[in-house]
C-alpha positions, 0 to 999 in steps of 0.5 A: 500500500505505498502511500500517494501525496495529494493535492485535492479537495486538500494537500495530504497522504493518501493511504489505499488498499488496492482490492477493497478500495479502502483508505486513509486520508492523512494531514501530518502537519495538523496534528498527525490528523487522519482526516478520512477514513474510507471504508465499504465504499463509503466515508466513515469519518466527518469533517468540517471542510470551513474550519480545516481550512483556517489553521488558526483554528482547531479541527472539528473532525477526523481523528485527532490525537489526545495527549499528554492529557484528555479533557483539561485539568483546573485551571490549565496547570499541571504541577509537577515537582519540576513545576507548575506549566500551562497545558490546555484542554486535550494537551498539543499533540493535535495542534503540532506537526509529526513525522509521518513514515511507512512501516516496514511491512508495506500494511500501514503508516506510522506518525511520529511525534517527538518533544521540543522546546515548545512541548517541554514548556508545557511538559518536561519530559523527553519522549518519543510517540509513534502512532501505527495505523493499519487498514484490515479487512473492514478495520482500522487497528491502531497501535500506540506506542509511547517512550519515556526517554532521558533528554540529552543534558539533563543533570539529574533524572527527570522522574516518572512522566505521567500521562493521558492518551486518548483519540477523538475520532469523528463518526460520521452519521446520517443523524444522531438521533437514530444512532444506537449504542451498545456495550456501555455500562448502565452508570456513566459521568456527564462531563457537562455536570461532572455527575454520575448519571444514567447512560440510557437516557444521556443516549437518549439525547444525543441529538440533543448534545451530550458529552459523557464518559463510560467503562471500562468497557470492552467493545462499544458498537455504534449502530447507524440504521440509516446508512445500514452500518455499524461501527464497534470499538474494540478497546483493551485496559488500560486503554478502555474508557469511552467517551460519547460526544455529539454537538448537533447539528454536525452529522457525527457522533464521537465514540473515542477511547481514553486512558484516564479521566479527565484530570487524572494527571492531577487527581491520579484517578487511573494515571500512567506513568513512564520512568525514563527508559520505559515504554507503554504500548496501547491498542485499539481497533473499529470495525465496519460491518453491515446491518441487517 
């Protein structure tokens, strides 16, 4: 699957898989974004084509990556015996430029996030994050791999680096009203309240807007009658919270998984930790089947 450098409806990588027609659409330069996802014949991600377009802006679309933090922490600070440092919602990953590489075996490409100066303002820690993306047969399986390593200079060691990681992937769907979730456990937290609720009737509003936070779970299925596709996110601990976003009137609804709550940086409520040299490895996959 050798990648192809587009022009049209927007500079990006193409990734394609010749007998299915299955592909990915890939924007390195905005925050290591996949910005399409074609599967079935059909495009299962959404995109605010007018927001994309102005770089002063954050995307409302595609899958864009979460970390060193998912969701914010009060006041935007992170304290650390290193400090206190302003790290906004959802941490910078989304927002800086990453490497983008074809993986050996010619199945996938891998984005590449390294820290810099601008990174360690926010987060003092040297690291390297490697995002692999695969397309299977009606799926995209991906693999996260993070290391902690000692930056070059540093005169005493930098202790553990806790961290976040999330993906926010935007679903498309005919109308969110219609759309049908399943593999959720019967409580969840409402972020709009910070509350523990019913999940049933937060699914009952999604087209109305909601913003909740479930698991750990398994396997979330999204089911969408009106375009005859389901859509079920295959998740494994640590890596197996799920959080459900929809923001009518935009056709999508967001099924993203998540390490750790948001402020779990501060609260340690399932917080992860590297010590220098060490690695994390996380996983996750979706997968596209027709309803009967």
């Amino acid at each position: 699957m050798p990648l192809q450098h587009c022009l049209e409806p927007y500079p990006h990588w193409l990734l394609q898989e010749p007998l299915s027609g299955d592909s990915l659409r890939i924007v390195p330069e905005r925050g290591g974004l996949v910005s399409g996802w074609r599967c079935h014949g059909r495009e299962m991600l959404y995109l605010d084509a007018e927001r994309f377009a102005d770089p002063a802006l954050s995307v409302r679309g595609g899958i864009p990556v979460l970390f060193p933090i998912c969701g914010n922490l009060p006041d935007d600070r992170l304290t650390l015996p290193q400090g206190s440092f302003h790290l906004p919602q959802h941490g910078f990953a989304r927002d800086l430029p990453w490497q983008l590489q074809e993986l050996a075996a010619g199945d996938g490409i891998a984005l590449v996030l390294e820290d810099s100066p601008a990174t360690r303002s926010q987060f003092p820690f040297a690291f390297r994050l490697e995002l692999e993306l695969r397309l299977e047969a009606s799926a995209l399986a991906i693999l996260v791999r993070l290391h902690h390593r000692s930056a070059d200079g540093d005169q005493e060691p930098p202790g553990a680096m806790p961290f976040s990681f999330g993906l926010h992937p935007y679903l498309a769907v005919v109308d969110p009203a219609a759309v049908q979730l399943e593999g959720l456990p019967d409580r969840c937290l409402d972020h709009h309240t910070m509350t523990a609720t019913s999940t049933m009737e937060q699914l009952a509003r999604l087209g109305q807007g909601v913003d909740l936070l479930a698991g750990p779970v398994g396997s979330v299925r999204l089911s969408d009658p009106l375009a005859g596709l389901a859509i079920t996110l295959e998740t494994m601990a640590p890596w197996d919270l799920a959080v459900v976003w929809s923001d009518p009137p935009r056709s999508m609804v967001c099924l993203e998984p998540w390490t750790g709550p948001r402020g779990a940086l501060v609260s340690g409520d399932r917080r992860l930790e590297l010590q220098p040299g060490q690695s994390q490895e996380l996983s996750c996959r979706y997968h596209v089947s027709k309803l009967d």
